[in-house]
C-alpha positions as CSV (number, residue, x, y, z in Angstrom):
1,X,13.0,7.1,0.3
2,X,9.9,9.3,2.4
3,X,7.9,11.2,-0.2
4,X,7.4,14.6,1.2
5,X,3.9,15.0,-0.4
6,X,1.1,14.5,2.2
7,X,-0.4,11.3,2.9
8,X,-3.2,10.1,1.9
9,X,-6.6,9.5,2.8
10,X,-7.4,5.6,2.6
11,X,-10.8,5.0,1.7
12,X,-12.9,2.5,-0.6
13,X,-12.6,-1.2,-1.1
14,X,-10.9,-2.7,-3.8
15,X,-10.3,-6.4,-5.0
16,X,-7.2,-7.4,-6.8
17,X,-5.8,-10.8,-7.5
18,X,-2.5,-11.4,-5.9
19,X,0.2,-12.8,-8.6
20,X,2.5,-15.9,-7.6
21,X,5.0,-13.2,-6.7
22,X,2.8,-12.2,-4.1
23,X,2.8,-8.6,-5.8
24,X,-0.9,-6.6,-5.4
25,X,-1.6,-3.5,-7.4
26,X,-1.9,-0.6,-4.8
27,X,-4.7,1.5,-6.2
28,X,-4.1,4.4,-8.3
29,X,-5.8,7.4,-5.7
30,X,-3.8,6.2,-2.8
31,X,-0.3,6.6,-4.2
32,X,1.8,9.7,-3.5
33,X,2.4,10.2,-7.4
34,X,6.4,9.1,-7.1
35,X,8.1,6.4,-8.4
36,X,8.3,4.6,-5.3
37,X,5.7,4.4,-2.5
38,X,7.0,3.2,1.1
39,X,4.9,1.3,3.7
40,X,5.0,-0.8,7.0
41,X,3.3,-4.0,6.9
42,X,2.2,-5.3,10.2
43,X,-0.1,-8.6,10.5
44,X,-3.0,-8.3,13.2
45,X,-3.2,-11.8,14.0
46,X,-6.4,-11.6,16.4
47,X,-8.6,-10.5,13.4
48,X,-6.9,-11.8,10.6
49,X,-5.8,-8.5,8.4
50,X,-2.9,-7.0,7.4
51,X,-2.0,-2.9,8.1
52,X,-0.3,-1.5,5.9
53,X,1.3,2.1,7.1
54,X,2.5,4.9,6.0
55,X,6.1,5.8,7.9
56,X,5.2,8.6,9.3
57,X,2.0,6.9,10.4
58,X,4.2,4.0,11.5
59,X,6.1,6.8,13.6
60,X,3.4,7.9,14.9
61,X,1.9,4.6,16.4
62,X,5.3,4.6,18.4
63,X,5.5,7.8,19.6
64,X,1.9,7.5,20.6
65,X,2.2,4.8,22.8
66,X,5.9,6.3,24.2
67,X,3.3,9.2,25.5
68,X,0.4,7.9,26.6
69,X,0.5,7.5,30.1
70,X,-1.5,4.7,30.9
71,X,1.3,2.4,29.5
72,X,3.5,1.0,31.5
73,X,7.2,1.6,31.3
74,X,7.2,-2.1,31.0
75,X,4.3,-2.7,28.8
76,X,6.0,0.4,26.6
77,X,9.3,-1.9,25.8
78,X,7.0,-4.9,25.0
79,X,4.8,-3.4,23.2
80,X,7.3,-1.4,20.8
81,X,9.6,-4.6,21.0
82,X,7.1,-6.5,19.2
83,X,5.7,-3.6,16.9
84,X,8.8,-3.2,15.1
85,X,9.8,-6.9,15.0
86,X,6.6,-7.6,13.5
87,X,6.9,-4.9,10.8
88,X,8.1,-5.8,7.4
89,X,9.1,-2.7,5.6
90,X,8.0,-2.9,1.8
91,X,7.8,-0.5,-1.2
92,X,6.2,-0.1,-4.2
93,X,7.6,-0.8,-7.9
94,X,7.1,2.1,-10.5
95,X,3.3,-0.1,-11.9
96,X,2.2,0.6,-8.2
97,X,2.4,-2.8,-6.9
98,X,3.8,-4.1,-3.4
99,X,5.3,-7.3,-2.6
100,X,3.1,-8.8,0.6
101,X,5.8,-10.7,2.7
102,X,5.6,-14.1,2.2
103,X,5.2,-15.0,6.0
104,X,2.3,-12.9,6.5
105,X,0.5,-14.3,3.3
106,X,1.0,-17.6,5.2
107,X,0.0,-16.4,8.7
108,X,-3.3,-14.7,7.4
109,X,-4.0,-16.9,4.4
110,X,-3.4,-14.2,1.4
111,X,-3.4,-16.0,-1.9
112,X,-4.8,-15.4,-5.0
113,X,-7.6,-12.3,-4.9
114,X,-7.1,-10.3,-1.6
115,X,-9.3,-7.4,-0.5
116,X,-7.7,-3.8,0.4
117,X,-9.6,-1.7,2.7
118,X,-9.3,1.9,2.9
119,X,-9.2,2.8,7.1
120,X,-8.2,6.8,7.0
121,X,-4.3,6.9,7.3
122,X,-3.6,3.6,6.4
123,X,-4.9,0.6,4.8
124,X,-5.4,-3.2,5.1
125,X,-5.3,-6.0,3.2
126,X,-7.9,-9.0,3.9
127,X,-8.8,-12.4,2.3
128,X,-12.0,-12.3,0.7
129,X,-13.6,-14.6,3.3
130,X,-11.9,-12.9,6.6
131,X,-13.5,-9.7,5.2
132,X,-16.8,-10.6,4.3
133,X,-17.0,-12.0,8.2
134,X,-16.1,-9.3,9.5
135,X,-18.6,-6.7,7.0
136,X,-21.1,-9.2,8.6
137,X,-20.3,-9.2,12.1
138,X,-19.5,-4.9,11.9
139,X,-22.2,-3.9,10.1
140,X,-25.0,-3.8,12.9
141,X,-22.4,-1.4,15.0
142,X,-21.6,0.6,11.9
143,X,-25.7,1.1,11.5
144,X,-26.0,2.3,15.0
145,X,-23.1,4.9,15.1
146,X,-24.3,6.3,12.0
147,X,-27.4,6.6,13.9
148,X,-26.1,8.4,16.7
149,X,-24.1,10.7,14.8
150,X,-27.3,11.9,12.5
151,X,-25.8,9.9,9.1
């Protein structure tokens, strides 16, 4: 089911605990205002987060990298190849909450209270500790370019 309402803007930080189910309560602004909300879960292994996308952000992604021309033909077919096979599609139920797949909990250590991160049109899930890391490590940068840009 694709809503047809408009996405989203992701934005804010939110802490929720994480039920045995491995269900998490998507927050109330970031829903469409259906029944059912539909997403793309995608584990970024290299920093430790999960992305959580839209489909017709998920779409996009693809169709991005199928026209950007400094990608390779080859690099293309790898690239989608494992996009998509790493992609769990998951929805919503009608209280708002998603089921996290239980191979990405395992591969980026979500249990019990998780963090969700708003990132424009999509967001990410984080442990607590993986998140407060990387607030750490990003916040120097984030001081700068707020600097530059007159913030």
């Amino acid at each position: 089911m694709e809503s047809s309402t408009q996405v989203p803007t992701f934005a804010g930080e939110f802490r929720h605990a994480m039920d045995a189910k491995n269900r998490v309560t998507i927050p109330a602004r970031w829903r469409r205002g259906g029944d059912v909300d539909e997403f793309f879960a995608i584990p970024d292994l290299e920093t430790g987060l999960l992305m959580m996308m839209p489909p017709e952000v998920f779409r996009g992604v693809a169709a991005k990298v199928e026209g950007d021309e400094r990608v390779s033909p080859q690099e293309r077919r790898k690239f989608v190849r494992q996009f998509y096979a790493r992609a769990q599609h998951v929805t919503t139920d009608r209280q708002g909450r998603l089921v996290v797949p239980e191979e990405h909990c395992r591969q980026l250590n979500l249990r019990g209270e998780v963090v969700l991160v708003g990132n424009h049109s999509r967001f990410e899930i984080w442990s607590p500790d993986t998140w407060r890391r990387t607030m750490e490590d990003d916040t120097p940068t984030f001081n700068h370019v707020m600097g530059i840009v007159g913030l």
